[in-house]
C-alpha positions as CSV (number, residue, x, y, z in Angstrom):
1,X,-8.8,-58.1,-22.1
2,X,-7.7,-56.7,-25.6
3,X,-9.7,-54.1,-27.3
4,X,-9.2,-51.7,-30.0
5,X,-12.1,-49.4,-28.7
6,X,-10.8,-45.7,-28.5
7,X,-11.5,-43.1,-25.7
8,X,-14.3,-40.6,-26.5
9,X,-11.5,-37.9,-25.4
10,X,-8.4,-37.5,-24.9
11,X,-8.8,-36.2,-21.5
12,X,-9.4,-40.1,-19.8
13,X,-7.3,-42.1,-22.0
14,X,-6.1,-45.0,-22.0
15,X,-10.0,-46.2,-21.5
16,X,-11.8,-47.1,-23.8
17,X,-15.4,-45.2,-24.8
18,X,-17.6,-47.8,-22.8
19,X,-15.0,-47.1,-19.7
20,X,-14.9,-43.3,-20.1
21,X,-18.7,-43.7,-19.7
22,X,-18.9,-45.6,-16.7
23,X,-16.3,-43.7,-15.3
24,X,-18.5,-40.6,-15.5
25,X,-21.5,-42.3,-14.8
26,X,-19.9,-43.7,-11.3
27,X,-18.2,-40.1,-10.5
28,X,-21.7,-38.2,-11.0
29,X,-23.5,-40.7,-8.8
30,X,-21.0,-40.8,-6.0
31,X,-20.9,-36.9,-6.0
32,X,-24.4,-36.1,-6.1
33,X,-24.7,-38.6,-2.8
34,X,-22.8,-36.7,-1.5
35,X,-24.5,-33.0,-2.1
36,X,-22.8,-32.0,-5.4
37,X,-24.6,-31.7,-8.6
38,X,-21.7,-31.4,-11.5
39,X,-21.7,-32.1,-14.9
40,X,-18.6,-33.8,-17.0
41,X,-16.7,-31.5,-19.8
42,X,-13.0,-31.6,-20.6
43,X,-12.0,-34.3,-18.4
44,X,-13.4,-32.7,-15.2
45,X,-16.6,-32.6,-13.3
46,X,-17.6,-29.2,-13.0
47,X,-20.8,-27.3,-10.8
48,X,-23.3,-25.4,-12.1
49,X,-22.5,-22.4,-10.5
50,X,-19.6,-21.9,-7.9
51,X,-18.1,-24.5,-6.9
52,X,-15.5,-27.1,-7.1
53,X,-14.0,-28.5,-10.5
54,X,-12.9,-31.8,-9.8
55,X,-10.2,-33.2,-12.2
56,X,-10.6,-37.2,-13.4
57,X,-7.4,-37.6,-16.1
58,X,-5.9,-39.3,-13.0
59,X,-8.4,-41.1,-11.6
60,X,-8.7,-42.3,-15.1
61,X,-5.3,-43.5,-15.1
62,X,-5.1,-45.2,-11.7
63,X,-8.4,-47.2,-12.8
64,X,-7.2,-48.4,-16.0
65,X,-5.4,-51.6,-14.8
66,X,-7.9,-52.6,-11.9
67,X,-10.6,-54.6,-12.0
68,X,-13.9,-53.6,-13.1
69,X,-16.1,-54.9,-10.3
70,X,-13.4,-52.6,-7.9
71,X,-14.4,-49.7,-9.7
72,X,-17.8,-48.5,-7.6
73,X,-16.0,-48.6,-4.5
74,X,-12.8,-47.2,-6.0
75,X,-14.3,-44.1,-6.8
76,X,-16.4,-43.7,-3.8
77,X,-13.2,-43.2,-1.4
78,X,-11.2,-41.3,-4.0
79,X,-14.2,-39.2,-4.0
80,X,-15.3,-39.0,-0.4
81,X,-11.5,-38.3,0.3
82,X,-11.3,-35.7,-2.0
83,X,-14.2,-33.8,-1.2
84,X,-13.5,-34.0,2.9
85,X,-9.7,-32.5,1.6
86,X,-11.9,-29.6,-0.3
87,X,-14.2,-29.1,2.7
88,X,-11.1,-28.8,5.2
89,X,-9.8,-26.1,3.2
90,X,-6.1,-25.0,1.8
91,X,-3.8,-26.3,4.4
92,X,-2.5,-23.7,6.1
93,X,1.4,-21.9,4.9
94,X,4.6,-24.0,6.5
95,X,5.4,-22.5,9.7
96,X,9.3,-23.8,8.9
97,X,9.7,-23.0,5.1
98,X,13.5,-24.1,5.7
99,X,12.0,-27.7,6.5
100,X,9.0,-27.7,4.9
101,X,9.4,-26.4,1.4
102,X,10.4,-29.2,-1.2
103,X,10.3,-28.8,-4.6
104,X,8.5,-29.9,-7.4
105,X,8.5,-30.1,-11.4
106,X,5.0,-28.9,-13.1
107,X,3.8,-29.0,-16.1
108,X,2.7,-25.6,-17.2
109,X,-0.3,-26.4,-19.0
110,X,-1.5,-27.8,-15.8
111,X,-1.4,-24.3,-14.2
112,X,-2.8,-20.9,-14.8
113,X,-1.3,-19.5,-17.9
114,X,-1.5,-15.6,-16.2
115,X,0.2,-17.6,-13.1
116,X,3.2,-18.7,-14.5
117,X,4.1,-16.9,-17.7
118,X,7.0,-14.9,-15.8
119,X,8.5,-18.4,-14.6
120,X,11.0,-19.8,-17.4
121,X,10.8,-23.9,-18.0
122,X,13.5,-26.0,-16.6
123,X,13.1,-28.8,-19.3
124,X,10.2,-28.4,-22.0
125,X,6.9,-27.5,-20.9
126,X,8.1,-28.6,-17.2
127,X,8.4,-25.9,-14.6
128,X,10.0,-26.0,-11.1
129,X,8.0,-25.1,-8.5
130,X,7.9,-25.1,-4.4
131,X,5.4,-26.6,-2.4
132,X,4.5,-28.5,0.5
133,X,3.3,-32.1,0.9
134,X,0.9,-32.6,4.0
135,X,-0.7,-36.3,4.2
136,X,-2.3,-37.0,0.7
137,X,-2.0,-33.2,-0.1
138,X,0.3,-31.1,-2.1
139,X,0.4,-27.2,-1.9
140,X,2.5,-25.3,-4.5
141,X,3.7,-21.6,-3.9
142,X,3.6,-20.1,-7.1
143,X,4.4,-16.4,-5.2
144,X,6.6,-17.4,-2.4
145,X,6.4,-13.8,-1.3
146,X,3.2,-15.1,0.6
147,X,5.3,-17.2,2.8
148,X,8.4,-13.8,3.0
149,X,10.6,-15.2,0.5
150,X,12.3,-14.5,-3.0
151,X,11.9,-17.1,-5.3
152,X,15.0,-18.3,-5.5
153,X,15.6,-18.7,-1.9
154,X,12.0,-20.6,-1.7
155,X,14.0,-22.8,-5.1
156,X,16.9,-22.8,-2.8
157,X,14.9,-24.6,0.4
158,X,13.0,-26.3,-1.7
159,X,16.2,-28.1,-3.6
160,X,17.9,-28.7,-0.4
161,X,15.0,-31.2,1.0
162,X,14.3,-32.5,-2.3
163,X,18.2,-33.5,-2.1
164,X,17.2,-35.5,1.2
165,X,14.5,-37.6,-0.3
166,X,14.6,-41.0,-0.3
167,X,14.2,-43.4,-4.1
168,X,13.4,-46.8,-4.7
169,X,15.5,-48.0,-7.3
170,X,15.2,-50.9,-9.7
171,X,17.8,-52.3,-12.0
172,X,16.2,-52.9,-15.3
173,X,18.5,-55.2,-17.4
174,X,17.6,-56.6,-21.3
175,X,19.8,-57.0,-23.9
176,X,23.0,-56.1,-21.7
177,X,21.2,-52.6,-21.3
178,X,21.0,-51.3,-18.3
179,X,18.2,-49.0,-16.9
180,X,17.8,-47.1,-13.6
181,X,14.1,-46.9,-12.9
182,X,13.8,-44.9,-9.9
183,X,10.0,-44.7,-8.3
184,X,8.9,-43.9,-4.3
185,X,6.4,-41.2,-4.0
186,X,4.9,-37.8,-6.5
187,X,7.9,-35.8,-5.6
188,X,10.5,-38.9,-7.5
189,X,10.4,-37.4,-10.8
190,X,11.3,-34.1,-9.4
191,X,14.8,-35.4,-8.5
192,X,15.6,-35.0,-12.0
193,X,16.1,-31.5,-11.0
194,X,18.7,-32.8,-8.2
195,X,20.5,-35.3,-10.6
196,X,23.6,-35.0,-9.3
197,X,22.4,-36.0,-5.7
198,X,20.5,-39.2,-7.3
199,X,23.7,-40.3,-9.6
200,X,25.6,-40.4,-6.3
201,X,23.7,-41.4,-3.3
202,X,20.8,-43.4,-5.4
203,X,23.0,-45.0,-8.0
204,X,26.2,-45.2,-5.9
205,X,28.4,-43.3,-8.6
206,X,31.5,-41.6,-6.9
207,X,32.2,-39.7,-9.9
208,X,29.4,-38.2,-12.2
209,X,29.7,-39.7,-15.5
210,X,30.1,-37.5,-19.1
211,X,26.1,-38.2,-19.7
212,X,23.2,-40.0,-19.0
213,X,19.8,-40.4,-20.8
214,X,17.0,-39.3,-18.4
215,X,13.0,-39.6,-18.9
216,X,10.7,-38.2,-16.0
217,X,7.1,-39.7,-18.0
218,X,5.0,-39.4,-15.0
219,X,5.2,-37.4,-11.7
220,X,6.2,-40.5,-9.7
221,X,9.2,-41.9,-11.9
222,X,12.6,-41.2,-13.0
223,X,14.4,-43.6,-15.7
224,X,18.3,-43.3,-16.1
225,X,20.8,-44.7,-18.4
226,X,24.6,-44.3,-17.7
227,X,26.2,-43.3,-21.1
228,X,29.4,-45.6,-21.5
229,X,29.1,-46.9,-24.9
230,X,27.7,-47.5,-27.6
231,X,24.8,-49.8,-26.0
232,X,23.5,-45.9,-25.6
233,X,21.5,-47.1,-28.5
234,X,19.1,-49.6,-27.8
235,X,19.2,-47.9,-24.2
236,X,17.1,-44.8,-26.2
237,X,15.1,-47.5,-27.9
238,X,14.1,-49.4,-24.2
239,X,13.8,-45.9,-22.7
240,X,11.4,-44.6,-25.5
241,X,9.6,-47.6,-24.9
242,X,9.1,-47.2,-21.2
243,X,8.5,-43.4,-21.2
244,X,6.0,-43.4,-24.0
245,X,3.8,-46.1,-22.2
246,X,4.2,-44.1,-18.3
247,X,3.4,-41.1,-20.1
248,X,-0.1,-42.3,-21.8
249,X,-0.6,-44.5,-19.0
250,X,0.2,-43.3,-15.1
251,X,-1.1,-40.7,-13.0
252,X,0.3,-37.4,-13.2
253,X,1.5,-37.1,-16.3
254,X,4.8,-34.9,-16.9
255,X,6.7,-35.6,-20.5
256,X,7.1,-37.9,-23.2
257,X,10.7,-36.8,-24.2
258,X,13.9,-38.6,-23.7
259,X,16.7,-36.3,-22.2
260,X,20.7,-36.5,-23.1
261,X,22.1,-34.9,-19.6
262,X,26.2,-33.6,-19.6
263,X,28.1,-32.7,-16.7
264,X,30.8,-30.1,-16.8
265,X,34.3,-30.9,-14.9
266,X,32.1,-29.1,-11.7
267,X,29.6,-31.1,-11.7
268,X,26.7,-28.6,-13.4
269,X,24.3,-30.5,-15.8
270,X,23.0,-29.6,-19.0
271,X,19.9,-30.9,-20.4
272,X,19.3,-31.7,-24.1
273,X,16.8,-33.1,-26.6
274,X,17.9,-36.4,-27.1
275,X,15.5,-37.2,-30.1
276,X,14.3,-34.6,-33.0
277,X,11.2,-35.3,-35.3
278,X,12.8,-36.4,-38.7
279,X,9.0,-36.2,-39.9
280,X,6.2,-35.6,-38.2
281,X,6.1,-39.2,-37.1
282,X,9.5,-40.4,-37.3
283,X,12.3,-39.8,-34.6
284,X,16.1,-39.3,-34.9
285,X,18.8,-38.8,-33.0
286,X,18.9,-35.0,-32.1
287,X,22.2,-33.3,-32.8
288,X,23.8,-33.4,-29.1
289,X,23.6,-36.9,-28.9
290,X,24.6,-37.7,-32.5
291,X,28.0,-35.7,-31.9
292,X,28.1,-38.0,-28.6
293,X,28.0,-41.2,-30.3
294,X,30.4,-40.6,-32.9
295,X,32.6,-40.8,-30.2
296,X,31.9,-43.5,-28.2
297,X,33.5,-46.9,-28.0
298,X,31.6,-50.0,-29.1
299,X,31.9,-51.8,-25.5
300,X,33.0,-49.8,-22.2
301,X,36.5,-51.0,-21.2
């Protein structure tokens, strides 16, 4: 079904108005069957008094695609689920941070502004941050103190099992361009912060190349391109393509910005804009990856 309808906010893109209200219309029925009388604002379902706010940008997202008749009984589990998770309580601290702690990038409008303003960004707007995945359920640690730890030993533990999780990769080929696209669970676009680890074990590299082009759009993918020549090119194009529509689109939204990665003769990376706004609604290649080009071959040998 094509329609050119637009959302009535932002909040529940990519559905349309008359989806946004069903949506909202099926979420208050389901929780006030179950003992919870909200009301909708901002993307959220909020109580009167007390009480839980109950986010639906993602449940927005992970309806878009289905079919409308699923939609009632959709919403019933995700609810039902969510508010027996909310009724257990916070699941209690790892008793084995060395085990347990993974970690995890954020984006830090997503959290507490008073919470994180000490806590510097790893890429734009993304912060890294350790938590703790138990079934469905994911429990961050924004003052690892509470579990007896600095925060960069909890970063430390929580990079060293992040290292040990497993991808699923895909091969994306079109127009002799090829495309890692690397998906598995919430915690796959947080191997960005382990590239290194992904280049070699995931993509089978035994040497890390000069650069790659990375994307994390959504919380449970991670798109890389190998730089070799100049076919970097329409690899930004297919990549801008691929992030722009995750980002809108998928659940757990992270950034809509295409990353130019370079490794130093050790092995550290350093991440750069790979595009800069020309005009307000025109792209160009950013500086760093302009200087790159101009020095690539047409075709890897």
């Amino acid at each position: 079904m094509t329609t050119t309808e637009t959302p009535t906010d932002a909040y529940l893109s990519p559905l349309t108005a008359a989806q946004v209200d069903r949506l909202v219309t099926l979420a208050l029925s389901t929780c006030r069957r179950l003992g919870f009388d909200l009301h909708y604002e901002a993307g959220a379902l909020f109580s009167p008094g007390p009480g839980p706010i109950l986010g639906l940008t993602n449940l927005a997202r992970a309806i878009a695609h289905q079919d409308p008749d699923d939609w009632p009984q959709f919403i019933d589990i995700h609810f039902i689920d969510l508010l027996r998770r909310l009724d257990q309580g916070v699941p209690d601290p790892p008793d084995n941070p060395a085990a347990q702690l993974i970690q995890r990038l954020v984006p830090r409008t997503s959290l507490p502004p008073n919470w994180v303003a000490s806590r510097p960004d790893v890429l734009p707007g993304l912060l890294s941050v350790p938590a703790t995945q138990q079934d469905q359920t994911v429990t961050m640690y924004l003052d690892p103190t509470d579990l007896g730890l600095t925060w960069s030993a909890a970063e430390a533990l929580g990079l060293a099992n992040l290292r040990r999780r497993p991808d699923h990769l895909d091969l994306l080929e079109e127009d002799d361009v090829q495309i890692a696209r690397l998906t598995g669970d919430s915690f796959t676009a947080s191997r960005a912060l382990v590239l290194d680890t992904v280049l070699h074990e995931t993509l089978n590299l035994p040497t890390l190349p000069s650069a790659v082009l990375a994307a994390v759009p959504s919380r449970d993918l991670l798109l890389i391109h190998i730089v070799k020549d100049l076919s970097v090119l329409p690899a930004l194009g297919h990549l801008l393509h691929l992030t722009a529509r995750a980002h809108t689109q998928a659940p757990g939204p992270l950034s809509p910005d295409i990353h130019l990665v370079t490794f130093t003769p050790t092995g550290h990376p350093t991440w750069h804009p790979a595009t800069t706004h020309s005009t307000p609604t025109t792209l160009a290649l950013s500086p760093q990856l302009t200087t790159l080009v101009s020095s690539l071959p047409a075709e890897a040998d």
